[in-house]
Backbone as numpy.savetxt, mean C-alpha at the origin, in Angstrom:
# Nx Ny Nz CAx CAy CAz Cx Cy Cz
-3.39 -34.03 38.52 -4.40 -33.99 37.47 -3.96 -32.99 36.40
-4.31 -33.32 34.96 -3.80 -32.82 34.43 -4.58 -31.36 34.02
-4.01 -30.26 33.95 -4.73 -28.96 33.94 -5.82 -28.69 32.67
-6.86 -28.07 32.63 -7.78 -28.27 31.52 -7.34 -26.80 30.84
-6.28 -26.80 28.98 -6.07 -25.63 28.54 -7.16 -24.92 28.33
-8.17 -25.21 28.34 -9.41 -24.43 27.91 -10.11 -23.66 29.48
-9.38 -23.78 30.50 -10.53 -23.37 31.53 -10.06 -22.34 32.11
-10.55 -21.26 32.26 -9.64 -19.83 32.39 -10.39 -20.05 34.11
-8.95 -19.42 34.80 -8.79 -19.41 36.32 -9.78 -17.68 36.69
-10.81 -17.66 37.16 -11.14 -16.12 37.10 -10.79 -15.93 38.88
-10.48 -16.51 39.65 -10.75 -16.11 40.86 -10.36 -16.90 42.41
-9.93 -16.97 43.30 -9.44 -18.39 43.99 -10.75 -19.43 43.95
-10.42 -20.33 43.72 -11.50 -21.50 43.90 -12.88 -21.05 42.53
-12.73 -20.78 41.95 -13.61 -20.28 40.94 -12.63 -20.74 39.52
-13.23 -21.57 38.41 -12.86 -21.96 37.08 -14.14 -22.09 36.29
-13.63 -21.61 34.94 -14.93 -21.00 34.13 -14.47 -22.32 32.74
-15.03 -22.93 32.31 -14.66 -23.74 31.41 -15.92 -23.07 29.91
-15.54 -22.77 29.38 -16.13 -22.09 28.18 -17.03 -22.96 27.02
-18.35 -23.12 26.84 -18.42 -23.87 25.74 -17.80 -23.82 24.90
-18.41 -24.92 24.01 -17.89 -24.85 22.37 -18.82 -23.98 21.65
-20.05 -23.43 21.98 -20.48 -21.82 21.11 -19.35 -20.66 21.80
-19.03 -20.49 22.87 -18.35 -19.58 23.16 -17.00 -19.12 22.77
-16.63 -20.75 22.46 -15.25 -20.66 21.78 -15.19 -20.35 20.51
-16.29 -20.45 19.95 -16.70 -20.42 18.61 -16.68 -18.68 18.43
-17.11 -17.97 19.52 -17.85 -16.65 19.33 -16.23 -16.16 19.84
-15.21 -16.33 20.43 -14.33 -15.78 21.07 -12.80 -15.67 19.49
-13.24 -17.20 18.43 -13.13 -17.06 17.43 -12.86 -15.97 16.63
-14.66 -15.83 16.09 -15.25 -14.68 15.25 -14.48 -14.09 16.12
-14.35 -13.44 17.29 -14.19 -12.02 17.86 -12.46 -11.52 17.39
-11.74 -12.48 17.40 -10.33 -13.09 17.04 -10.09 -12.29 15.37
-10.82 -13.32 14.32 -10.91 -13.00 13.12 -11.15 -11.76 12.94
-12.61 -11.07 13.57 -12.91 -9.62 12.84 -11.82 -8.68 13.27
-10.91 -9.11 14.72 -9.81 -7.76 14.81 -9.04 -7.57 13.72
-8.63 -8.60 13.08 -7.90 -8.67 11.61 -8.48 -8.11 10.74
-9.87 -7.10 10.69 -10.33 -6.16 10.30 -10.63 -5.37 10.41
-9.56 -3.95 10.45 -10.23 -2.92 11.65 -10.58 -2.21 10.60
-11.57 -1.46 11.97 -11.95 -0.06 11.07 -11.62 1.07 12.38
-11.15 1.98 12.25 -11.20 2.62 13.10 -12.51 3.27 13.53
-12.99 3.79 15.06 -13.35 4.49 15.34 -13.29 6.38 14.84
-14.31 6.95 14.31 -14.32 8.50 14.87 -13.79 8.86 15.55
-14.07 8.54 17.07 -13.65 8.95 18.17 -11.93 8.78 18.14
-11.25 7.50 17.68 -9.85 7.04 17.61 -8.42 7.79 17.21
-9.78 9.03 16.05 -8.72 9.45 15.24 -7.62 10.41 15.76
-6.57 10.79 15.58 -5.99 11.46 16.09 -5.69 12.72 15.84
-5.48 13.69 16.72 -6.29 15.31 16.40 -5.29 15.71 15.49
-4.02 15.32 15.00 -2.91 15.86 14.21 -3.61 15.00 12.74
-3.94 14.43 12.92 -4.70 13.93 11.23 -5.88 14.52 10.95
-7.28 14.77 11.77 -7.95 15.75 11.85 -7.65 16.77 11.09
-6.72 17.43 12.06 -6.45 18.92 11.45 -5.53 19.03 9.78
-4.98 18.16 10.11 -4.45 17.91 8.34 -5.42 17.66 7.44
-6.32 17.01 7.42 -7.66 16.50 6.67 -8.08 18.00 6.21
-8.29 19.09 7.75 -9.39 20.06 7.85 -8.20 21.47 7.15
-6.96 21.01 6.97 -5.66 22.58 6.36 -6.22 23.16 5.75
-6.33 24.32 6.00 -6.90 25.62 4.83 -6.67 25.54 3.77
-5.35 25.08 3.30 -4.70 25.29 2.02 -4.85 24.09 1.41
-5.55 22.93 1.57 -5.81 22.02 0.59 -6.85 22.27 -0.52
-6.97 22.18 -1.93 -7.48 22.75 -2.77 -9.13 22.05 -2.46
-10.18 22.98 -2.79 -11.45 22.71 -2.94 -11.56 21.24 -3.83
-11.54 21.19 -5.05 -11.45 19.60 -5.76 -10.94 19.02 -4.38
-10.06 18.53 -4.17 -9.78 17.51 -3.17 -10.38 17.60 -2.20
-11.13 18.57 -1.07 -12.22 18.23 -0.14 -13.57 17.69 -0.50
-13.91 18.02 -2.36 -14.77 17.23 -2.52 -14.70 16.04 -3.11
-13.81 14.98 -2.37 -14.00 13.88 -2.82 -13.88 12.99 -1.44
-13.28 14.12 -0.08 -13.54 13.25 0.92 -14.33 12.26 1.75
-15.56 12.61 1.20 -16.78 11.55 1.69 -16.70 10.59 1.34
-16.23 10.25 0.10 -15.66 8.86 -0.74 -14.79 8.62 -0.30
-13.15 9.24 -0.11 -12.06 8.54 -0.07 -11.76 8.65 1.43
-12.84 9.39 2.37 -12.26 9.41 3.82 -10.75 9.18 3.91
-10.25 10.53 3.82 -9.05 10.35 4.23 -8.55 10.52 5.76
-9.01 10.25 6.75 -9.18 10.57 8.43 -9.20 9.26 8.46
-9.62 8.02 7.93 -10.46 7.61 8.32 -9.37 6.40 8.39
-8.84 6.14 6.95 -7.62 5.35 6.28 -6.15 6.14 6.85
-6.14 6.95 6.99 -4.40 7.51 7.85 -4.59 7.26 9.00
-5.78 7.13 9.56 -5.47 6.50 11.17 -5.38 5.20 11.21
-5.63 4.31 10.13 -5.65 2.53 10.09 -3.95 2.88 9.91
-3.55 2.97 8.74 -2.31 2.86 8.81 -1.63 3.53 9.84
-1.88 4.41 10.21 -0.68 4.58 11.75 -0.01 5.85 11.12
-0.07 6.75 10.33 1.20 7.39 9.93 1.15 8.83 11.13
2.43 9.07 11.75 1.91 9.91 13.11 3.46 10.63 12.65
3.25 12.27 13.33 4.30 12.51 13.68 5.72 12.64 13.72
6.94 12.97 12.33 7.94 12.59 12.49 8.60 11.30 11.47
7.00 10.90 11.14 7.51 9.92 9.96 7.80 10.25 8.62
8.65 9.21 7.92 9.24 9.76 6.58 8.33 8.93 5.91
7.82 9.33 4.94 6.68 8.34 4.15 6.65 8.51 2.73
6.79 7.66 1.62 6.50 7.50 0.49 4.87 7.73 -0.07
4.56 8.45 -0.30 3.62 8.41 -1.32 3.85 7.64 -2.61
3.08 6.59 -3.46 4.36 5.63 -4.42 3.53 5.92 -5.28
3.32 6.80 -6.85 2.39 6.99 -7.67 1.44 8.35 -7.24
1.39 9.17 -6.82 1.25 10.62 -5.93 -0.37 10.77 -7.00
0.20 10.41 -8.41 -1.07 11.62 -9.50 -0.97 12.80 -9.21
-2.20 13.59 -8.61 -2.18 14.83 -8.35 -1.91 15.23 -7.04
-1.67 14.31 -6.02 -0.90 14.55 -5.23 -1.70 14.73 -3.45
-3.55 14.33 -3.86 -4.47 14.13 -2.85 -3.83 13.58 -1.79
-3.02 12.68 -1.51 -2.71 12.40 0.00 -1.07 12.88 0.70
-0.63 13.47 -0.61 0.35 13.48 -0.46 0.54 15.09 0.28
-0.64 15.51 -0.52 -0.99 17.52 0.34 -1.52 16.92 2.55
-2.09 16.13 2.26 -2.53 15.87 3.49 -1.13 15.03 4.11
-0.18 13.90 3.98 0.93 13.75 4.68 1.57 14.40 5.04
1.57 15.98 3.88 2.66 16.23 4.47 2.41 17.42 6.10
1.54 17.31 6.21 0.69 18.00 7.40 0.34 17.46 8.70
0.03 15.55 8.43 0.32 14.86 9.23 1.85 14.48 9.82
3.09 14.60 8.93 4.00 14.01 9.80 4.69 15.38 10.18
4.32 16.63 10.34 4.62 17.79 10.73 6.56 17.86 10.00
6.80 19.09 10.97 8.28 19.45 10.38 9.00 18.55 10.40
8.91 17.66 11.05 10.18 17.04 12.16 10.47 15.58 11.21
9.04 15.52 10.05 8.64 14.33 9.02 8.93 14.69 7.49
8.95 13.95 6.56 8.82 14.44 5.57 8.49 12.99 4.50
8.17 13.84 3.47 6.98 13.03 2.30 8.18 13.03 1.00
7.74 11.58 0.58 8.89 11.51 -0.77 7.62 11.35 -1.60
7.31 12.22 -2.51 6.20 11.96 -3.69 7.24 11.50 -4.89
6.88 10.26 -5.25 7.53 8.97 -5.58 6.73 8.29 -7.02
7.24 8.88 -7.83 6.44 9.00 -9.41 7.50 7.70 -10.55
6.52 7.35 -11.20 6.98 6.30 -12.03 7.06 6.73 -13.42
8.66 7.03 -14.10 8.20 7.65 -15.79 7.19 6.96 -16.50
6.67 7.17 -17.30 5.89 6.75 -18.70 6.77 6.14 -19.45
6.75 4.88 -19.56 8.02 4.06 -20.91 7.84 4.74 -22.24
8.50 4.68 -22.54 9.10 5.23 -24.50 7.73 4.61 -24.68
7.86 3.43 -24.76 6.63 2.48 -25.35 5.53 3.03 -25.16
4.73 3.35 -24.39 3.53 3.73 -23.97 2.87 3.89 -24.88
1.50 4.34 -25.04 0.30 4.72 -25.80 0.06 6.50 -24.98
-0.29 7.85 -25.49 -0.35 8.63 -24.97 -1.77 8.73 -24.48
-1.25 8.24 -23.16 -2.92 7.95 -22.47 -3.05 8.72 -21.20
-4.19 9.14 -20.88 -4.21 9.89 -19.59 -4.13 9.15 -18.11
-4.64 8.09 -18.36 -4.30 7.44 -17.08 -2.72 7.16 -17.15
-2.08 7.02 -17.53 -0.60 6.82 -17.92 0.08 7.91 -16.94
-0.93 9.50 -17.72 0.15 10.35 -17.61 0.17 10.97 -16.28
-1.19 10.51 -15.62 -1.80 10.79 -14.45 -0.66 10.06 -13.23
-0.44 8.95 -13.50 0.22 7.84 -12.57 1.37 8.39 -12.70
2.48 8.96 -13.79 3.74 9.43 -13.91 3.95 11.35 -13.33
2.73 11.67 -12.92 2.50 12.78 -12.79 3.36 13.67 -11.73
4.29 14.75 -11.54 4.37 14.73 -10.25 3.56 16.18 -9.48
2.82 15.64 -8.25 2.08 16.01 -7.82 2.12 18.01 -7.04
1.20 18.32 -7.83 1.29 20.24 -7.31 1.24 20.02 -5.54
2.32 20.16 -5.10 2.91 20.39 -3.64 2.47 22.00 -2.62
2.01 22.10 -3.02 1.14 23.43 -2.26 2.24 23.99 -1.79
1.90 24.58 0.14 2.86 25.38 0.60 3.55 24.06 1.61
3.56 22.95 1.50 4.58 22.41 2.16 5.85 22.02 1.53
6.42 22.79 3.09 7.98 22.97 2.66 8.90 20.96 3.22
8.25 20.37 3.51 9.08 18.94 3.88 8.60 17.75 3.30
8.67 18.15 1.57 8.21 17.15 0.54 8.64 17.00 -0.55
9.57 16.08 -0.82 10.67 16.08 -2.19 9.80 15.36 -3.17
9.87 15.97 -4.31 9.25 14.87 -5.55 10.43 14.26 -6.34
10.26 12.52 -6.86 11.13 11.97 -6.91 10.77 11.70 -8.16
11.10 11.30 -9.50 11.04 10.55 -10.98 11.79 9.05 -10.34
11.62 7.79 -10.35 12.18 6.84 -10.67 13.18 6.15 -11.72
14.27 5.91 -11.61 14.92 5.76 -12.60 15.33 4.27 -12.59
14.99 3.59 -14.35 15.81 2.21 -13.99 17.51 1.92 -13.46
17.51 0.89 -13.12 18.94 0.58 -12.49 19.46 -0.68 -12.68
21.01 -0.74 -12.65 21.14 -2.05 -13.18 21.69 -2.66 -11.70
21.41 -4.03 -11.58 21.81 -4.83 -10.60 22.33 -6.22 -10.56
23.11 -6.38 -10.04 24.32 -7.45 -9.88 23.51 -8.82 -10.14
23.87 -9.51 -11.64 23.36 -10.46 -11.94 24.32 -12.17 -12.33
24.97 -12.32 -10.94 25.92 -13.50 -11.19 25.55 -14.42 -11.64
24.23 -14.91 -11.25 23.24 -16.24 -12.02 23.76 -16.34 -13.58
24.24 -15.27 -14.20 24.29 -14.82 -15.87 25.39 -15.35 -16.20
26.49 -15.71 -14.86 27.59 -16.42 -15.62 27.89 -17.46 -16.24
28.24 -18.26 -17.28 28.40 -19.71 -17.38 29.88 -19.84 -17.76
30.09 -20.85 -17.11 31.84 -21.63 -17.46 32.43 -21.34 -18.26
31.65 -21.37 -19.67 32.20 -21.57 -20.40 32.63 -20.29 -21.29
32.64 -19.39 -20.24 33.16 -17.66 -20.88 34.94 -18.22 -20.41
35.00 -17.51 -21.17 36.97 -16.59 -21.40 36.90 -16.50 -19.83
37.76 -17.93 -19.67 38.25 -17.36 -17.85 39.65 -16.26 -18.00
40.26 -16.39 -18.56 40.83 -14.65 -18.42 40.63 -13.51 -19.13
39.33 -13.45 -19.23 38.35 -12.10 -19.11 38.01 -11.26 -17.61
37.73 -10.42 -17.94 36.74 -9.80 -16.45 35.26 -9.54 -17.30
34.24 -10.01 -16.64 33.29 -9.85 -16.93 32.17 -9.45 -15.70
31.80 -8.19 -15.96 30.40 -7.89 -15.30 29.01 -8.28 -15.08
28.45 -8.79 -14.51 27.33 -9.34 -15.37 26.20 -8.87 -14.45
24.84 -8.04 -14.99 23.91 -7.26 -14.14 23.24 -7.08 -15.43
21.64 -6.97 -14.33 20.45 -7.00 -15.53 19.73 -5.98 -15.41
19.21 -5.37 -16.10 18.72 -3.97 -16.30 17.32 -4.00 -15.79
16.98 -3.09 -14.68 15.40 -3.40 -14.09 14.78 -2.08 -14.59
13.24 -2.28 -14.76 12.49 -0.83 -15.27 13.07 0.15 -13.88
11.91 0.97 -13.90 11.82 2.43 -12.80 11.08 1.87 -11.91
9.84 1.11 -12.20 8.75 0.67 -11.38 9.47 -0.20 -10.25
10.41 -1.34 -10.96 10.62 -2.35 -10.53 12.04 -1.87 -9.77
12.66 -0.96 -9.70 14.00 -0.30 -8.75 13.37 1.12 -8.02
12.09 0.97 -7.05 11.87 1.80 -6.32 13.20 2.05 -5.18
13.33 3.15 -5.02 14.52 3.28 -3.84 13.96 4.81 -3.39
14.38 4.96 -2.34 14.04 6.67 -1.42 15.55 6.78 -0.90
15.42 8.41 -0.54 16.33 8.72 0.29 17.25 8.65 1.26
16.29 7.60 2.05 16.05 7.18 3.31 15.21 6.35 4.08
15.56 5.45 5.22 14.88 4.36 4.77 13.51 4.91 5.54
12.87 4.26 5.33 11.06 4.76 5.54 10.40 3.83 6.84
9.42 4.67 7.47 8.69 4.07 8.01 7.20 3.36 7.20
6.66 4.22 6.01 6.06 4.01 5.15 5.71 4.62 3.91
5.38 3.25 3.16 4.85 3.31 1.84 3.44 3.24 1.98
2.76 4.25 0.45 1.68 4.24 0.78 1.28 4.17 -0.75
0.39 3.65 -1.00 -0.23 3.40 -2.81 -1.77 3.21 -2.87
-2.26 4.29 -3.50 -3.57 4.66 -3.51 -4.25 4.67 -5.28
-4.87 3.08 -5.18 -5.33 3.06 -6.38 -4.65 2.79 -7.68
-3.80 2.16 -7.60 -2.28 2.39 -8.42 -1.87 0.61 -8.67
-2.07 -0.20 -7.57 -1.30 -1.34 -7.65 -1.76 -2.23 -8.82
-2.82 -1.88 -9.07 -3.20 -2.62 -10.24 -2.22 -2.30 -11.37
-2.19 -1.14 -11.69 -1.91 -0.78 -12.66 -0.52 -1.69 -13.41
0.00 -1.75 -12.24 1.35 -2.00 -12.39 1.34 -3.67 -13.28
0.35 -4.03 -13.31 0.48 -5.37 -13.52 -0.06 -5.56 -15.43
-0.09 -4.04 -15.72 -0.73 -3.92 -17.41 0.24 -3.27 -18.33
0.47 -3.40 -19.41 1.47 -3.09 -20.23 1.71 -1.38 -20.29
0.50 -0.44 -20.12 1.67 0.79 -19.92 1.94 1.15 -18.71
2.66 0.36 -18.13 4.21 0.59 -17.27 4.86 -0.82 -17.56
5.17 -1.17 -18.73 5.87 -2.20 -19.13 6.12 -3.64 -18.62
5.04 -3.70 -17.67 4.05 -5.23 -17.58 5.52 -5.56 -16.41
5.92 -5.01 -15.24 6.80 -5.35 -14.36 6.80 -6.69 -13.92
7.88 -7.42 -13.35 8.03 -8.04 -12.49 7.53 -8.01 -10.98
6.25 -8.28 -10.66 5.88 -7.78 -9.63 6.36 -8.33 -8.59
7.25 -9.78 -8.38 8.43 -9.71 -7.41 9.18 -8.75 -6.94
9.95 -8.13 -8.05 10.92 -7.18 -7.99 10.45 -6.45 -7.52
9.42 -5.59 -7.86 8.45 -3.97 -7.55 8.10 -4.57 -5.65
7.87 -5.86 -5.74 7.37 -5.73 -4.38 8.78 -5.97 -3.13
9.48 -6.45 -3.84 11.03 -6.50 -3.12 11.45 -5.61 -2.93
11.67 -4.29 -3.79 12.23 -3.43 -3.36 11.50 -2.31 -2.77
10.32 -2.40 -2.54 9.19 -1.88 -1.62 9.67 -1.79 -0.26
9.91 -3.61 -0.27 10.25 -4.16 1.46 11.40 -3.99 1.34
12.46 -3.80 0.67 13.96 -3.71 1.14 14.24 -1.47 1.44
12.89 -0.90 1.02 12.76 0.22 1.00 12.69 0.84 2.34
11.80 0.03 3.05 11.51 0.27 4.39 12.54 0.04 5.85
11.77 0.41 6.80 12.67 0.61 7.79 12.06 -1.40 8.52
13.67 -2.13 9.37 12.09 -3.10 9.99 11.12 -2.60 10.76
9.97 -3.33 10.24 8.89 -2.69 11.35 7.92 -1.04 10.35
8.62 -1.23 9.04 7.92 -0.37 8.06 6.71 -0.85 7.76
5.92 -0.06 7.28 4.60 -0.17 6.69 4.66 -0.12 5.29
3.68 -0.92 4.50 3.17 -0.91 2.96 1.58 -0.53 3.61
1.08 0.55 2.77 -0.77 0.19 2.31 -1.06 0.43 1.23
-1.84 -0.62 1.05 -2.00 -0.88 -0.59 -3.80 -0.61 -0.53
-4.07 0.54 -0.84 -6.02 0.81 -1.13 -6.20 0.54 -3.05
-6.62 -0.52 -3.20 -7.14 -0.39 -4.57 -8.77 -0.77 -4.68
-9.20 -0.51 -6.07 -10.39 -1.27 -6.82 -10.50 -2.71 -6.69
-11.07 -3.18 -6.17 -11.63 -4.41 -5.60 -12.20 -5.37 -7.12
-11.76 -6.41 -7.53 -12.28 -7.26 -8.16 -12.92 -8.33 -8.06
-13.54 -9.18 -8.55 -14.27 -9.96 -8.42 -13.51 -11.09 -7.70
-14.41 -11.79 -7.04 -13.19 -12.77 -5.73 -13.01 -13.93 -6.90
-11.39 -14.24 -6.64 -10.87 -15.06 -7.44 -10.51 -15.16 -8.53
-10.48 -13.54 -9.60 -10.14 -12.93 -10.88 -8.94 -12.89 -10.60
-8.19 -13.14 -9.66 -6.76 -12.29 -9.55 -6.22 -11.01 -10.37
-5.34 -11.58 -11.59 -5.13 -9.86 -12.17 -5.99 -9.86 -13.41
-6.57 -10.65 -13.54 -7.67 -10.84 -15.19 -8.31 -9.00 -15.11
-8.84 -8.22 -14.54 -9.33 -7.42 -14.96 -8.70 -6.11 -14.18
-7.47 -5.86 -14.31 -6.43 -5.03 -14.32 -6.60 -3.67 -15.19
-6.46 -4.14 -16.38 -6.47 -3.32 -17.34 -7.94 -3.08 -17.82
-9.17 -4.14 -17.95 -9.96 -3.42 -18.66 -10.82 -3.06 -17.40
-11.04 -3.27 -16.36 -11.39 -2.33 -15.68 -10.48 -1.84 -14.15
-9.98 -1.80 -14.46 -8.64 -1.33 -13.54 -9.29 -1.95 -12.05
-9.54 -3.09 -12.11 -9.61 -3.52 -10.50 -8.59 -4.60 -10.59
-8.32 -5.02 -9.32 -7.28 -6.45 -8.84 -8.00 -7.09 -7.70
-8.08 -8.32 -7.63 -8.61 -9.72 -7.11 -7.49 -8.94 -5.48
-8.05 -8.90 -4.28 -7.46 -8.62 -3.53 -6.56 -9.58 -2.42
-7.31 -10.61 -2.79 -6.25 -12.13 -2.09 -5.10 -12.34 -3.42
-4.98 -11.45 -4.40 -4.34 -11.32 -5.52 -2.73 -10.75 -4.82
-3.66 -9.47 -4.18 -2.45 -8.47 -3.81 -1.39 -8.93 -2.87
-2.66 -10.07 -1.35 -2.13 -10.53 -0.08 -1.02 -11.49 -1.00
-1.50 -12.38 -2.11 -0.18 -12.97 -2.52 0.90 -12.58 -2.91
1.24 -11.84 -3.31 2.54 -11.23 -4.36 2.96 -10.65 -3.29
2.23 -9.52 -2.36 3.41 -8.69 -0.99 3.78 -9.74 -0.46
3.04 -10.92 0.38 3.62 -11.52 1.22 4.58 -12.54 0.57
4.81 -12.97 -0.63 5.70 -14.05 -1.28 7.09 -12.95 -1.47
7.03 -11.66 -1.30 8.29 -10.69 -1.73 8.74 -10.58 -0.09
7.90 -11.00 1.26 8.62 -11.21 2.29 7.92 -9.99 3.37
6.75 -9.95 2.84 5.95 -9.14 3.79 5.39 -9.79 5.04
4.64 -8.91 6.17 3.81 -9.76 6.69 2.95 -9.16 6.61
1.59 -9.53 6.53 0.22 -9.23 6.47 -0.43 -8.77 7.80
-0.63 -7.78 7.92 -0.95 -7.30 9.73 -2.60 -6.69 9.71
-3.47 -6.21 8.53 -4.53 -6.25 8.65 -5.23 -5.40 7.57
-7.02 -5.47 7.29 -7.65 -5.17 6.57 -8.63 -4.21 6.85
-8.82 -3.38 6.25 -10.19 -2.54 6.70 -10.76 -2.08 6.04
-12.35 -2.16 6.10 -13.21 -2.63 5.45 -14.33 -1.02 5.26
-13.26 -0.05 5.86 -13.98 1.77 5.54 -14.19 2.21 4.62
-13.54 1.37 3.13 -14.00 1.57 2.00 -14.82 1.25 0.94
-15.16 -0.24 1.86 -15.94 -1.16 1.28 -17.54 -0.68 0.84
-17.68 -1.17 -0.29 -19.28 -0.82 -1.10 -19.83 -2.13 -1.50
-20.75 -2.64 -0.93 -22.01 -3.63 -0.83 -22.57 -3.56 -2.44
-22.64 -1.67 -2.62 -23.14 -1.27 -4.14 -22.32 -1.82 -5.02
-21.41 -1.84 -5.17 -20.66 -2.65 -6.14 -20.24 -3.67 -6.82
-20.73 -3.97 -8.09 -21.21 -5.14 -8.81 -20.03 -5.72 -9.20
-18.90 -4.89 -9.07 -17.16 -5.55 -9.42 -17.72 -5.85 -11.34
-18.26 -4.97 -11.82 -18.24 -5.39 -13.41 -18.09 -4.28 -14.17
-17.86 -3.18 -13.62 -17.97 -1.84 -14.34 -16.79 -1.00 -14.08
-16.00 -0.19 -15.35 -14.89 0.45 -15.35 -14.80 1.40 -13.54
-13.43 0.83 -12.89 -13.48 1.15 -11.61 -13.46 2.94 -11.95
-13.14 3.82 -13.16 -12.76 5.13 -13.37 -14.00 5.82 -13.51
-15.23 4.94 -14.10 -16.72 5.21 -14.61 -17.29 5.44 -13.25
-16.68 5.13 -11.95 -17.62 5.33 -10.86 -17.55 6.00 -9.81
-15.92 7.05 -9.99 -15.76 8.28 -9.45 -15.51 8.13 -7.81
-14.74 7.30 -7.31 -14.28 7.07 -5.79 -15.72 6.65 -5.10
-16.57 5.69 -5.62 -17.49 5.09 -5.46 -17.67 3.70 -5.26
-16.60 3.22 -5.88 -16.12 1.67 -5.95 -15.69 1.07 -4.42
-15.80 -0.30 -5.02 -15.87 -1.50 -3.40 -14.22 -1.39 -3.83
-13.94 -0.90 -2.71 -11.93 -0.38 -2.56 -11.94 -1.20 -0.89
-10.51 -2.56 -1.31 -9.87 -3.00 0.35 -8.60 -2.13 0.22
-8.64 -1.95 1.50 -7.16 -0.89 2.17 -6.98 -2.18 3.25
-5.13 -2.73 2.87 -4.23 -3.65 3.41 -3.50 -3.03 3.84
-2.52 -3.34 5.28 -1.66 -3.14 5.80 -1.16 -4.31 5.86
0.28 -4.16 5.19 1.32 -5.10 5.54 2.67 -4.56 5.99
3.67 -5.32 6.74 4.62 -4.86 7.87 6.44 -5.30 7.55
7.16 -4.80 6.98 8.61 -5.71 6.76 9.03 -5.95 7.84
9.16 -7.31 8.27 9.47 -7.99 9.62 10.54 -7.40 10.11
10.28 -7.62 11.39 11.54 -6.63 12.25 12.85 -7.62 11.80
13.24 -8.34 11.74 14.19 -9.51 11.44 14.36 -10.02 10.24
């Protein structure tokens, strides 16, 4: 007889065949893990105590009730020993707390994007290119991004001077040639990804920016991407005038650059939020998703 896949064996002579509400509910139970939130209890006492460092400046403890930072470093995993990108630092809020979480043995690349020639002299501009006041930790390099040129054979055609030598490579912004030291366990971008998609940082290739993200990492590296939440199905339409991004916006572009999508959590999420008002007008108050995605081990 042929075995029933649905009937779980609990016991000798004992088979439990599950409705179809149960399967239904075993479902849901399936789906919501793909949304964690961590537990309080979960967190781990080396992030704790980094959260709680003496030496993190007053401004930045008062904004923790909003940006729970305990809350989001235990979703992403960053523990102990890891080398981690901060990608866009500003003033440098998580980047004072990493570097406390991955202790000595870890260290933090605060990972800043110039301001193009082009620009408009704007403060959010100068905020995002900023590099971040590093307190007393000593295992945290601050980095400027620089464009780079890269090997562009596609550029050749036949019909050049075959006895020439010709080079041929195309010039990428700063945004779009992220590179570190070393390869990383994680990247981390707080509030920032939008940005990237509006003309002052010179309207990138967000292939590229997200390629060399994942070619940044270690396999088995982490991306988290926490931004301003937009209206479902705006994709990047309101980027610039109110600095949010469509967040099945974001799941597209990482995972088409060769990510995998490993999960969502929903600790930042605001019910209050009408998704119609400047995300800057509402002071770490805004309906914000925090994504984890993973560069495949292979």
């Amino acid at each position: 007889m042929t075995p029933d896949p649905f009937a779980l064996s609990l016991s000798r002579g004992m088979t439990f065949r599950p409705s179809k509400r149960s399967l239904a509910f075993c479902l849901i139970l399936v789906t919501i893990s793909l949304i964690d939130v961590v537990a309080a209890d979960e967190i781990p006492t080396y992030i704790l105590s980094a959260v709680a460092h003496p030496r993190r400046p007053e401004t930045d403890r008062e904004r923790d009730a909003n940006r729970k930072p305990a809350e989001v470093i235990a979703f992403a995993g960053l523990k102990r020993g890891d080398k981690v990108a901060d990608f866009m630092p500003g003033k440098g809020y998580f980047t004072k707390i990493f570097c406390n979480v991955v202790g000595d043995n870890g260290h933090v690349y605060a990972i800043s994007v110039p301001k193009p020639a082009s620009s408009p002299n704007t403060k959010s501009v100068e905020d995002k290119s900023a590099t971040p006041s590093l307190g007393a930790c000593a295992n945290v390099t601050a980095i400027t991004l620089q464009s780079r040129n890269y090997p562009a054979p596609k550029k050749y055609n036949s019909s050049d001077d075959p006895g020439g030598v010709y080079e041929y490579y195309e010039s990428r912004m700063p945004v779009e040639s992220f590179v570190a030291p070393e390869p990383l366990d994680m990247i981390w971008t707080a509030e920032n990804y939008h940005d990237l998609h509006n003309k002052n940082f010179g309207l990138p290739n967000m292939q590229w920016v997200d390629t060399a993200l994942l070619a940044a990492l270690k396999p088995g590296g982490v991306l988290i991407v926490e931004d301003h939440a937009a209206a479902n199905g705006s994709g990047a339409r309101d980027t610039a005038t109110l600095h949010r991004i469509d967040v099945e916006q974001v799941k597209k572009e990482v995972t088409n650059a060769g990510f995998e999508f490993v999960a969502e959590s929903r600790v930042l999420r605001s019910a209050d939020d009408p998704h119609t008002a400047k995300a800057h007008d509402l002071h770490d108050k805004t309906d914000r998703f925090l994504l984890k995605f993973r560069r495949p081990l292979q």
